[in-house]
C-alpha positions as CSV (number, residue, x, y, z in Angstrom):
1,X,16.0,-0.6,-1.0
2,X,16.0,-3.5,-3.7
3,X,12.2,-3.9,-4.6
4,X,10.1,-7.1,-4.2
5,X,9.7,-8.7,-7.2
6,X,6.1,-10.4,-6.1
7,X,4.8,-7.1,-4.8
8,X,2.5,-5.4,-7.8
9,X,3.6,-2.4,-10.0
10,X,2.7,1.0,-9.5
11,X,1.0,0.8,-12.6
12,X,-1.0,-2.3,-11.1
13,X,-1.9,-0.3,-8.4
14,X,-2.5,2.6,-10.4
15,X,-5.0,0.4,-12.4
16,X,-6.6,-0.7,-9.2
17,X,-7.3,2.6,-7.7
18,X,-8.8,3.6,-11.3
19,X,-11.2,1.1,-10.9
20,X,-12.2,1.5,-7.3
21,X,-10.9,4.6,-5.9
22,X,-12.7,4.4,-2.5
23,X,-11.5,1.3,-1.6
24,X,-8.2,1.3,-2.8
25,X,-7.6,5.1,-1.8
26,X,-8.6,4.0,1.8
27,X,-7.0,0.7,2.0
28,X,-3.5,2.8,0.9
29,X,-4.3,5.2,3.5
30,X,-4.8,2.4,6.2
31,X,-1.6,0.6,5.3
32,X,0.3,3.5,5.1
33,X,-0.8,4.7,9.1
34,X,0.3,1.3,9.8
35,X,3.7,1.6,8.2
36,X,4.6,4.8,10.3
37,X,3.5,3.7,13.2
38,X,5.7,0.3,12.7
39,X,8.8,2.9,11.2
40,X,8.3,4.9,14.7
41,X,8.5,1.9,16.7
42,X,12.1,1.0,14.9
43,X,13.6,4.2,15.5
44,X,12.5,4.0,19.3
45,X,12.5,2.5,22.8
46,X,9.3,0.2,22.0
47,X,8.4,-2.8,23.8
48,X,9.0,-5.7,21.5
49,X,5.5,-6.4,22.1
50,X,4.3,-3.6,20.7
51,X,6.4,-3.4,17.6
52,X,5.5,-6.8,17.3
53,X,1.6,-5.5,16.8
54,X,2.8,-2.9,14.8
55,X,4.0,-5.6,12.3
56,X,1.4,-7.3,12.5
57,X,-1.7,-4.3,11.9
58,X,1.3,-3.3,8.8
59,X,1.0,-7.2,7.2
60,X,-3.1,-6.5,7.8
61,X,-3.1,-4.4,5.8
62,X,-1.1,-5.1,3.3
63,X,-2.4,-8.3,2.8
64,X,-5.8,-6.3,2.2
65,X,-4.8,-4.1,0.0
66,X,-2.9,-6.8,-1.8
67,X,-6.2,-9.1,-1.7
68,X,-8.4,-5.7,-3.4
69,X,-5.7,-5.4,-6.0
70,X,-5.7,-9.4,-7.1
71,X,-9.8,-8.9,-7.3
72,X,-8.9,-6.2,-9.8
73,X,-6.4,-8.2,-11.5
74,X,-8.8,-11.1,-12.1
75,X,-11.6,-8.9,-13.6
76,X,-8.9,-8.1,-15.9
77,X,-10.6,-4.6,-17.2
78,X,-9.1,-3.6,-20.3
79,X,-6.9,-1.1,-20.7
80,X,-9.1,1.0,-23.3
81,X,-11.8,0.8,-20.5
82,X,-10.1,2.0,-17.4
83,X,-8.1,4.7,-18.9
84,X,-11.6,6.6,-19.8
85,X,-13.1,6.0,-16.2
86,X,-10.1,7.3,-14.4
87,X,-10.5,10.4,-16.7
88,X,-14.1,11.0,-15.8
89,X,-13.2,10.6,-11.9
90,X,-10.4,12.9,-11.9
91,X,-12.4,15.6,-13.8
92,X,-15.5,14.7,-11.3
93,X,-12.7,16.3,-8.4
94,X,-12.1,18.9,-10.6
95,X,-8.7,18.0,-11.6
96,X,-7.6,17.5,-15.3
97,X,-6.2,14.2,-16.5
């Protein structure tokens, strides 16, 4: 799979989810549920109708979590900042960064 140059970095996202884990963590969640169900409707006997929705719930949300991750982008956080914060939130779940 050759990637898409205009879709953001992992570290992008990365950055993103630092900053607003919530959002971002459900937004991925979403958009992932959408991708299956779109990948399932490929593989079988689907209706073009349906796959057709599938497509289109998949570009939903995508284009939100796309949209959440340009907000971040603009605020343009510093590094220095962010890195801290995503420390504190993964020792908050009781993981270590």
């Amino acid at each position: 799979m050759t990637p898409d140059p205009s879709a953001p970095s992992l570290d992008v996202i990365a950055l993103a989810y630092a900053q607003n884990p919530n959002t971002v963590g459900r937004l991925l969640a979403s958009h992932a549920a959408r991708v299956i169900a779109l990948d399932v409707a490929a593989v079988t006997d689907t209706p073009d109708h349906q796959r057709a929705m599938r497509a289109a719930a998949a570009n939903g949300t995508r284009d939100a979590l796309l949209d959440q991750i340009a907000a971040v982008r603009a605020a343009e956080q510093p590094l220095a900042d962010v890195i801290p914060l995503a420390a504190a939130r993964t020792a908050q779940n009781g993981h270590r960064a």
